[in-house]
C-alpha positions, 0 to 999 in steps of 0.5 A: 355275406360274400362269397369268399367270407361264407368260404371261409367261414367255419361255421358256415362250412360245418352247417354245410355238412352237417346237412349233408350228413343228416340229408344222407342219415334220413336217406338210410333210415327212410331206406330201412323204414320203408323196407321193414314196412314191406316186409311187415306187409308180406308177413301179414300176407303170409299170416292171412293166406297161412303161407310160410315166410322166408325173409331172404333167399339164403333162408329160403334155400337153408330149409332145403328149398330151391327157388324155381327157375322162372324166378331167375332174372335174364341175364343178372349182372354180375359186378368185376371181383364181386364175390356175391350173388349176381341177384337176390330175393326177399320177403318170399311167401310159399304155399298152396292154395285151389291145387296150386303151388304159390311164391310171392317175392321180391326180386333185385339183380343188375341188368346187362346195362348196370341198371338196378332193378327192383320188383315183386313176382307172383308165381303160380305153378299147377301140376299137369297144365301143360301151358304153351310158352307165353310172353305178354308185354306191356304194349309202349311206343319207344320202348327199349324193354320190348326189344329186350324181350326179343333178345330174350326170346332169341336167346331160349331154345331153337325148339321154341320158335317165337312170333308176334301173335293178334289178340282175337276179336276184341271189337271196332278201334280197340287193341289189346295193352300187351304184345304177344309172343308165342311158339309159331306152331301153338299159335292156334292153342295160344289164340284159344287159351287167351279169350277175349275176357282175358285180354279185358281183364289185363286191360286193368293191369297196363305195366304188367308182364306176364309169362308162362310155360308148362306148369307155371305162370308168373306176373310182375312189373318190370322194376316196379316193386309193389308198395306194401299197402298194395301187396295182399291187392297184387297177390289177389289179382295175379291168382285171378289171372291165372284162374284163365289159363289154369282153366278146366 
């Protein structure tokens, strides 16, 4: 059929958007679908570790809870007029387990560049660790992320002087899969706190970033949410991770 004719043609045109309507219907209820499946994973999570288990942020903070701040976003974009929050979280677990206070979440904001980022957090917190302040990035040439992370580091306080710190003996021809960074003065502390059996450990873990200070110490994906089948794997393999920092 000609062009003109299929232009003109009713049918044709109604059939056009007819699928389009049906292509953006499947998109939301796909969108719903896949976040009931994750918030089904969590609630499992919460059931199986015998965590308490917030759908939202609202609800978390209307039993009279507050989101600590390692959780809060650097920088949250908040858009022109807006009258709500500039980030969010869902699906957040808490609760206690070896002597540690434990939050696992979902987190959604908009960066300083308008960009939508989704992930999931691990926190752990230990009473009395008294860590050093850590920064550990995923370790990738042509990286736009690991020069926002020098901006965040210039941005926290004057106290916390940051360097690039070398990961210890790791062997011939072999470099860790995360950048470093830690306060100038604790570097012999920082040194001695990541052992050559954390930097193999991490190795597992290539997109992780990792941060610490003080009592606690967080893990997550920069924009990468954990799928649901993988959920109760990332909660057991963060616990893991801090199991060397909060060592004896």
């Amino acid at each position: 059929m000609p062009l003109t004719q299929f232009q003109d043609n009713p049918f044709y045109i109604g059939c056009l958007i007819g699928l389009f309507f049906a292509f953006y219907l499947w998109t939301i209820l796909d969108y719903f679908s896949r976040a009931r499946q994750t918030q089904r994973a969590f609630e499992d999570l919460a059931e199986k570790l015998g965590f308490e288990f917030y759908e939202t942020k609202w609800l978390f903070e209307k039993n009279g809870l507050a989101l600590p701040p390692p959780v809060t976003p650097y920088r949250p974009r908040r858009a022109p007029l807006s009258l709500g929050a500039a980030w969010g979280c869902r699906n957040i677990l808490k609760g206690e387990s070896q002597g540690r206070d434990i939050l696992f979440l979902e987190r959604a904001y908009q960066d300083q560049d308008v960009k939508d980022i989704h992930e999931t957090l691990a926190l752990i917190v230990l009473k009395g660790a008294g860590l050093p302040a850590i920064e550990l990035v995923p370790r990738r040439l042509f990286d736009k992320f690991h020069r926002r992370l020098e901006l965040e580091i210039q941005d926290g306080p004057a106290s916390q002087r940051m360097k690039l710190i070398e990961a210890g003996e790791l062997g011939h021809f072999k470099r860790p899969s995360h950048y470093l960074w830690g306060p100038e003065a604790d570097e012999a502390r920082v040194r001695a706190l990541l052992t050559n059996d954390f930097w193999l450990y991490l190795e597992n873990f290539p997109n992780w970033r990792l941060k610490a200070q003080g009592d606690w110490f967080l893990v997550f994906e920069e924009n990468i949410p954990i799928p649901p089948e993988k959920i109760m794997e990332f909660a057991a393999q963060s616990s893991r991770a801090a199991d060397f920092l909060f060592r004896p």
